[in-house]
C-alpha positions as CSV (number, residue, x, y, z in Angstrom):
1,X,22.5,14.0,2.0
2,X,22.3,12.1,-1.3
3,X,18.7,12.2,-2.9
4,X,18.1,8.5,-4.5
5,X,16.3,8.8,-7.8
6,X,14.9,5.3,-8.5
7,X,12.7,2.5,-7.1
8,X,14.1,-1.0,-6.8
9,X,12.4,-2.9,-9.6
10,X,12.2,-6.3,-7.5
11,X,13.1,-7.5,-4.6
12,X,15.3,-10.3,-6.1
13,X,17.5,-7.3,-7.2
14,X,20.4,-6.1,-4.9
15,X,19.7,-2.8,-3.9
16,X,22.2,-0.3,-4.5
17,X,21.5,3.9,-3.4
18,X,21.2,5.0,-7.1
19,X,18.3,2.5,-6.9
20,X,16.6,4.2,-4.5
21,X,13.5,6.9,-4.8
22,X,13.7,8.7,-1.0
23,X,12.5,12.5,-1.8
24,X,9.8,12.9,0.9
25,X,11.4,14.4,3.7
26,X,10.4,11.7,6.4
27,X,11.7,9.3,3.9
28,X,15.2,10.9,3.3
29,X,15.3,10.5,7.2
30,X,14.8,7.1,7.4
31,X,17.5,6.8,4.7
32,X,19.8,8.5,6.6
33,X,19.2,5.9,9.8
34,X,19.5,3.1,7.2
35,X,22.8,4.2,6.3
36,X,24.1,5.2,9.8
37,X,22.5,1.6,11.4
38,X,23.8,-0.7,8.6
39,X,27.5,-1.1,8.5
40,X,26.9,-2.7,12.5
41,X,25.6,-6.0,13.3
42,X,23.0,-5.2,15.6
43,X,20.0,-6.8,15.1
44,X,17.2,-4.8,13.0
45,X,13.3,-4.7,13.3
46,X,11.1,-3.0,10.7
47,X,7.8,-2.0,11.5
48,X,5.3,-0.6,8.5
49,X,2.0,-1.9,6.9
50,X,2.1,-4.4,4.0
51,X,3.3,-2.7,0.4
52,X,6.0,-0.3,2.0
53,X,9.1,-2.0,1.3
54,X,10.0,-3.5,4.2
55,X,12.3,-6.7,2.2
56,X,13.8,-3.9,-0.1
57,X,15.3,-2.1,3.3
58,X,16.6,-5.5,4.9
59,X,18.5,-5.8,1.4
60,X,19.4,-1.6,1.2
61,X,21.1,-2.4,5.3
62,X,22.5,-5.8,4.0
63,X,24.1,-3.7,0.9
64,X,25.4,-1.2,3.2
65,X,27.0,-3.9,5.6
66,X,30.1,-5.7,6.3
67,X,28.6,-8.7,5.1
68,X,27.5,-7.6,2.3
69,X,29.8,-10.4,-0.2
70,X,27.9,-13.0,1.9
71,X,24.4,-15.0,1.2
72,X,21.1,-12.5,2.0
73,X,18.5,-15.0,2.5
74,X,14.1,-14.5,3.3
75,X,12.3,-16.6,5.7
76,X,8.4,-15.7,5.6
77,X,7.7,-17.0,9.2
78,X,3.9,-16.2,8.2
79,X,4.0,-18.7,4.9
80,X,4.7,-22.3,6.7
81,X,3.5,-24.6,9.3
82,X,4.9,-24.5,12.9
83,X,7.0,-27.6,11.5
84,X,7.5,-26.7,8.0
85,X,9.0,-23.4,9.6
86,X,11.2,-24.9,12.0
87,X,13.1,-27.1,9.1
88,X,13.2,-24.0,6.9
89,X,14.9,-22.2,10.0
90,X,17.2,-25.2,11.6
91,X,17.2,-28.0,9.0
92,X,16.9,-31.5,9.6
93,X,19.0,-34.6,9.8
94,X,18.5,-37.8,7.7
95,X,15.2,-39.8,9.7
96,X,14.7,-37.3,11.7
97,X,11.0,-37.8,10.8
98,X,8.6,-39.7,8.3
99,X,9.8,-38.6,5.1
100,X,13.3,-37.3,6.2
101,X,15.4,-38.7,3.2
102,X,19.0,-37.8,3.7
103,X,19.9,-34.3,5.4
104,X,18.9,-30.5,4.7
105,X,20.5,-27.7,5.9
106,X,18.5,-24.8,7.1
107,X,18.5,-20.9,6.2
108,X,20.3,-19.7,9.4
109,X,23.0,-22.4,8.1
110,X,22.7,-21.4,4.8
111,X,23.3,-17.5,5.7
112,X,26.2,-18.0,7.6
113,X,28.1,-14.9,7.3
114,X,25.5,-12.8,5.9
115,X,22.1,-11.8,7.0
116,X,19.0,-13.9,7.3
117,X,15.4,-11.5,7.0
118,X,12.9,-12.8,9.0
119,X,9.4,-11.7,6.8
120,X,6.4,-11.3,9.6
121,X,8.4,-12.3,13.0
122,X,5.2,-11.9,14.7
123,X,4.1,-15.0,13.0
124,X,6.6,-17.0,14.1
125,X,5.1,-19.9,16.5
126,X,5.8,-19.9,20.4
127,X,8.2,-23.5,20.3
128,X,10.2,-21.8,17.1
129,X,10.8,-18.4,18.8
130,X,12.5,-20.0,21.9
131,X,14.6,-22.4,19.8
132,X,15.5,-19.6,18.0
133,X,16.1,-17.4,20.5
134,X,19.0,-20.0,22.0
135,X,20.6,-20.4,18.5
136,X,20.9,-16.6,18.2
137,X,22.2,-16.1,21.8
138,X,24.8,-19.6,21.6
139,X,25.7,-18.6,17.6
140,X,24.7,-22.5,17.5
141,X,22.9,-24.6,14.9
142,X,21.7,-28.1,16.3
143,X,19.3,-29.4,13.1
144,X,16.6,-31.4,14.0
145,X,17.1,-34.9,14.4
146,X,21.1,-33.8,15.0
147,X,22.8,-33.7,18.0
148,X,26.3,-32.1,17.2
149,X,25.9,-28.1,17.2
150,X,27.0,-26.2,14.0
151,X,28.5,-22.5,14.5
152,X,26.9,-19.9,12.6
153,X,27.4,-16.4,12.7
154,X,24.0,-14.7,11.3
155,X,23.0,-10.4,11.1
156,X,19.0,-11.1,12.0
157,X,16.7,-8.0,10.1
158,X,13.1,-8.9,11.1
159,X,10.1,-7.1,10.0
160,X,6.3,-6.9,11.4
161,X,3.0,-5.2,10.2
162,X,1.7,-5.5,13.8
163,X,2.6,-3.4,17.1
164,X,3.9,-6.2,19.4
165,X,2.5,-4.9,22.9
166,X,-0.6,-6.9,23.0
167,X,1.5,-10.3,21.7
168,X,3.7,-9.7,24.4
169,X,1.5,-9.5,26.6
170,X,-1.3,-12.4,25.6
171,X,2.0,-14.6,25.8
172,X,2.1,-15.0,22.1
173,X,5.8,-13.9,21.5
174,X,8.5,-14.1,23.7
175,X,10.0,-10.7,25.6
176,X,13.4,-11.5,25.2
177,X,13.4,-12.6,22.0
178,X,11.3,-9.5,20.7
179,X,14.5,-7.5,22.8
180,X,17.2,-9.4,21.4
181,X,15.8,-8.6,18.2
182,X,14.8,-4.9,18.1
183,X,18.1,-3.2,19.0
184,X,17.3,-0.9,16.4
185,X,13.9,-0.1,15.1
186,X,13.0,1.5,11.3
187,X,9.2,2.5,10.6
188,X,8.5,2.5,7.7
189,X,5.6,4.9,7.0
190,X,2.6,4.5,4.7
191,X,2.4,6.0,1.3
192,X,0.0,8.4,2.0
193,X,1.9,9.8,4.7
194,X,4.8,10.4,2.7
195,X,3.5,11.8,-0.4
196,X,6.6,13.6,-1.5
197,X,7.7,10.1,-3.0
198,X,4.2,9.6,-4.9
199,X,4.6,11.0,-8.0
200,X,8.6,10.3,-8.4
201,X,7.4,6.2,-7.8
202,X,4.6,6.7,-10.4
203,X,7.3,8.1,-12.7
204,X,9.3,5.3,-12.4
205,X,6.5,2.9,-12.5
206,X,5.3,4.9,-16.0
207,X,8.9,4.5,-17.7
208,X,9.2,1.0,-16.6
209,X,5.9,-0.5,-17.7
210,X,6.3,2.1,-21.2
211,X,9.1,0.5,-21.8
212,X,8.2,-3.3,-21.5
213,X,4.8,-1.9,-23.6
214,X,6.8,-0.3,-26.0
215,X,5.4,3.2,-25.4
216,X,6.9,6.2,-25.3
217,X,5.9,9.7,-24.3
218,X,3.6,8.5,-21.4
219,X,3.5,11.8,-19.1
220,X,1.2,12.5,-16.2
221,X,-0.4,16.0,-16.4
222,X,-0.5,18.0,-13.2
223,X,-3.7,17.4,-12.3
224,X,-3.1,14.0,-12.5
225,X,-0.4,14.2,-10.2
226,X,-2.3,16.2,-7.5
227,X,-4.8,13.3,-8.0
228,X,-2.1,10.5,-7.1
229,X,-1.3,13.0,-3.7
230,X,-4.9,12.7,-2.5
231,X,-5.5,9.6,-3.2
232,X,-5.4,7.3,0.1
233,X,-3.1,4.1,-1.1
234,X,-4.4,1.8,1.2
235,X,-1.6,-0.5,-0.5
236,X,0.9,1.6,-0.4
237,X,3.8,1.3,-2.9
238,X,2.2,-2.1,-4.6
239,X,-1.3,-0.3,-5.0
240,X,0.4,2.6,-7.1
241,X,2.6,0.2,-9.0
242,X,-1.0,-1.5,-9.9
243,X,-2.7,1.7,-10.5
244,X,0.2,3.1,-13.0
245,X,0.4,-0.3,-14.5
246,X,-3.2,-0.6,-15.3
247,X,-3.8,2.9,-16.5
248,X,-1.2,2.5,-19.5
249,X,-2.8,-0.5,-20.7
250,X,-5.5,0.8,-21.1
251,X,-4.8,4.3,-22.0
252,X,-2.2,3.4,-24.7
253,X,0.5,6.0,-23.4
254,X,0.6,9.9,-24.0
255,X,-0.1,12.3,-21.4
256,X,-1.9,10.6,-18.5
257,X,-4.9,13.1,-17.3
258,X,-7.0,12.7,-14.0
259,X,-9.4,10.6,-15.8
260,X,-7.3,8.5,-17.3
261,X,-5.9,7.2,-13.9
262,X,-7.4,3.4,-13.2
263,X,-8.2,3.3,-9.3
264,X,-9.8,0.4,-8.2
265,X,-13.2,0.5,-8.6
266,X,-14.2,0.1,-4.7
267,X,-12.0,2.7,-3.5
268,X,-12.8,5.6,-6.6
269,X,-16.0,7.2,-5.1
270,X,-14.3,7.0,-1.4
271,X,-11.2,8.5,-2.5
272,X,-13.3,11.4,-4.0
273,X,-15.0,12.2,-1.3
274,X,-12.6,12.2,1.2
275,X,-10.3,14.4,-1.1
276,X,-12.2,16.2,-3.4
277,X,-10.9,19.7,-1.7
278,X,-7.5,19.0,-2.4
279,X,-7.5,17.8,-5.9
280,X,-8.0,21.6,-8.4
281,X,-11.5,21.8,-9.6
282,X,-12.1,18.5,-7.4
283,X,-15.9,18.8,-8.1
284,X,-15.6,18.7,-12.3
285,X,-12.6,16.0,-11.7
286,X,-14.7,13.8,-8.7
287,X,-18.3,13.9,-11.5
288,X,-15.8,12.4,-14.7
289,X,-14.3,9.7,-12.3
290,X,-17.8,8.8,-11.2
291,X,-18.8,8.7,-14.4
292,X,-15.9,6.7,-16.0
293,X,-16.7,3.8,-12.8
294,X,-20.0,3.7,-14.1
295,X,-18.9,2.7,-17.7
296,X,-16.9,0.7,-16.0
297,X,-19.6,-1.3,-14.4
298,X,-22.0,-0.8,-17.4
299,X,-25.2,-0.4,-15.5
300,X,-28.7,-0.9,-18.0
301,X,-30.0,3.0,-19.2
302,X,-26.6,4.6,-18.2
303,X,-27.6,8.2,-19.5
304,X,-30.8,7.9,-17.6
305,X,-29.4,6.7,-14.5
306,X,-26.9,10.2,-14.6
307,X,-29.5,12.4,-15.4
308,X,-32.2,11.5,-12.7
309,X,-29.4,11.2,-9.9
310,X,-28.0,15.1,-11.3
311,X,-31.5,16.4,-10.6
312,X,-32.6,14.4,-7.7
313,X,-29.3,15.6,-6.0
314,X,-29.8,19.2,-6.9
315,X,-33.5,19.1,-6.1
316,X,-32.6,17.8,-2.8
317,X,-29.6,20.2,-2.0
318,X,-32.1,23.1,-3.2
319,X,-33.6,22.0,-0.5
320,X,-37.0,20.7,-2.9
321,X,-37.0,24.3,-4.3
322,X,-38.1,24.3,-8.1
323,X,-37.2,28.3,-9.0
324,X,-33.5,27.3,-6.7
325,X,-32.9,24.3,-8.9
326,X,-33.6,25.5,-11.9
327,X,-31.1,28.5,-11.2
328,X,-28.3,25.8,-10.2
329,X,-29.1,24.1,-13.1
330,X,-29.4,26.6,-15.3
331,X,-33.0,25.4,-16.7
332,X,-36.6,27.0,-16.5
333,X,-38.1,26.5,-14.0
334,X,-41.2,24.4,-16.4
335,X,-38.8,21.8,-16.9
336,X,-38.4,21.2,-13.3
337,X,-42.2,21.5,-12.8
338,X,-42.4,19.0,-15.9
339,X,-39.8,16.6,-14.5
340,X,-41.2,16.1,-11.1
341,X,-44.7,15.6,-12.3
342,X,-43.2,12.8,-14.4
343,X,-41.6,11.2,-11.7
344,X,-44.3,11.9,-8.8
345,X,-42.0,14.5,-7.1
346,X,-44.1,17.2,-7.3
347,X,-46.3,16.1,-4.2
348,X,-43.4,16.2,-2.2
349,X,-42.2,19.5,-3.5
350,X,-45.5,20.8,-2.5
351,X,-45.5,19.5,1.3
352,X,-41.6,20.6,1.6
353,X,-43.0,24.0,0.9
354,X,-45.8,24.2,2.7
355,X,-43.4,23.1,5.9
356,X,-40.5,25.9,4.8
357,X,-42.5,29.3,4.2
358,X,-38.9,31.0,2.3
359,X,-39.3,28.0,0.2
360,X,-43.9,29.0,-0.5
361,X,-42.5,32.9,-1.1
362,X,-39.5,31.7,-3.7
363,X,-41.3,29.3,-5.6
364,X,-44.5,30.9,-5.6
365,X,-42.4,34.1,-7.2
């Protein structure tokens, strides 16, 4: 099967295969659906979380199709009114209501021949899915305010971030509409699971933002690669676009290290810990991207905020020990003494011995 080597740039952009970046397995796979699915008409849904290019496969199927020399056109059923929506959809005839000044035709009119995307079907309100459940099943445009029905022959690729089960069955979305439209169903999976395409997307990302910065040489290392893997991408393909996009502004190009990767703030020390095993010398790599949020966030004392949470972390994980942190530390065993007496911590180091006898023998030693 053909291995696509790019990412579509926008979605306003046709996409053609050479466009495409599939090289995760589960990825290629749903490639090779698209392809088999999209020369039919049958209706498509697409299924995925927000970010995982759900518009850019309604375009790759559209590409692929019959119809493909005809209009593709996006309705975000999520972005109007329950009115506002129903002109997009069916247009409207001159006085049809206040405001009505002449006649507009509508997208299912306006895609005639081609395919119409439905963004967020699920959001589409209950009056507007059974009107356009008959214009799908009749091939019939009535505008409103019109009486005479207009003909239109319309491929339907809807897509949804939700499961529709409980929609269906809270009365929400009509069964026979959610049937008529999900003859054939495409998930698309989340970044994260999927991380053969990670780095290729973040190549593409780092030669396309070098060159509209005028860069040149930007390179990730390979720890910086294995950091993109772990990492959870909670926005999928538009949080990596950010992330890449972010790090050569500020890093200037060149070779892109672990630190030099700009994670959002809020999601840095999560990411860490949930995946400092699988990142090579995670616990050196998790300290410097702590570190680096901190600058970030310019608390007062910086130095002496790092220092006192190094030891009180040690101290505690030495279980209050003195002669265990100063081994871990690699410091006498006086300048632990010396640094809890400054900061009161001796007391305590005294009753946490006196409770743990190994801990009386080791640090009376």
């Amino acid at each position: 099967m053909q291995v696509l080597s790019r990412w579509p740039g926008t979605a306003e952009t046709e996409a053609v295969p050479e466009d495409w970046i599939f090289e995760d397995p589960q990825s290629r796979a749903l490639l090779a659906e698209i392809e088999h699915v999209a020369p039919s008409d049958a209706s498509v849904l697409i299924s995925g979380e927000t970010g995982t290019g759900k518009e850019l496969i309604a375009r790759y199927i559209h590409s692929l199709s019959l119809r493909r020399h005809a209009p593709f056109l996006t309705v975000s059923c999520g972005a109007f009114s329950e009115a506002q929506v129903e002109i997009e959809l069916f247009g409207h005839e001159s006085g049809a209501f206040a405001g009505a000044f002449g006649s507009q035709v509508g997208r299912l009119e306006q895609a005639n021949g081609g395919t119409l995307f439905l963004d967020e079907i699920d959001d589409l309100p209950p009056l507007v899915q059974t009107r356009l459940l008959r214009a799908l099943k009749g091939r019939e445009v009535t505008r409103l305010g019109g009486q005479q029905g207009i003909a239109v022959d319309v491929r339907i690729v809807a897509s949804t971030t939700r499961r529709f089960t409980e929609r269906i069955t809270t009365g929400q979305f009509r069964t026979d509409l959610y049937y008529h439209l999900n003859v054939v169903n495409l998930e698309t999976l989340p970044l994260s699971e999927r991380s053969g395409d990670i780095v290729p997307i973040a190549r593409y990302f780092i030669k396309e933002y070098s060159r509209q910065l005028n860069y040149s040489g930007a390179a990730l290392t390979s720890e910086a690669e294995q950091a993109l893997k772990a990492y959870p991408w909670q926005g999928n393909v538009r949080e990596l676009e950010n992330v890449v996009h972010r790090t050569l502004l500020m890093s200037g190009g060149g070779e892109i290290d672990t630190t030099d990767l700009r994670f959002p703030a809020h999601q840095t020390c999560l990411h860490v810990e949930r995946n400092a095993d699988a990142i090579p010398a995670s616990g050196q790599q998790a300290l410097r991207l702590a570190v680096r949020r901190l600058c970030e966030e310019r608390p007062d004392q910086l130095h002496q905020l790092i220092e006192d949470s190094v030891f009180d972390e040690v101290f505690q994980y030495c279980r209050q020990s003195q002669s265990e942190t100063a081994r871990v530390l690699g410091i006498s065993r006086n300048i632990v003494r010396a640094r809890l007496m400054r900061t009161g911590g001796i007391g305590t180091s005294r009753r946490r011995a006196a409770a743990d006898a190994p801990a009386i023998k080791e640090d009376s030693a």
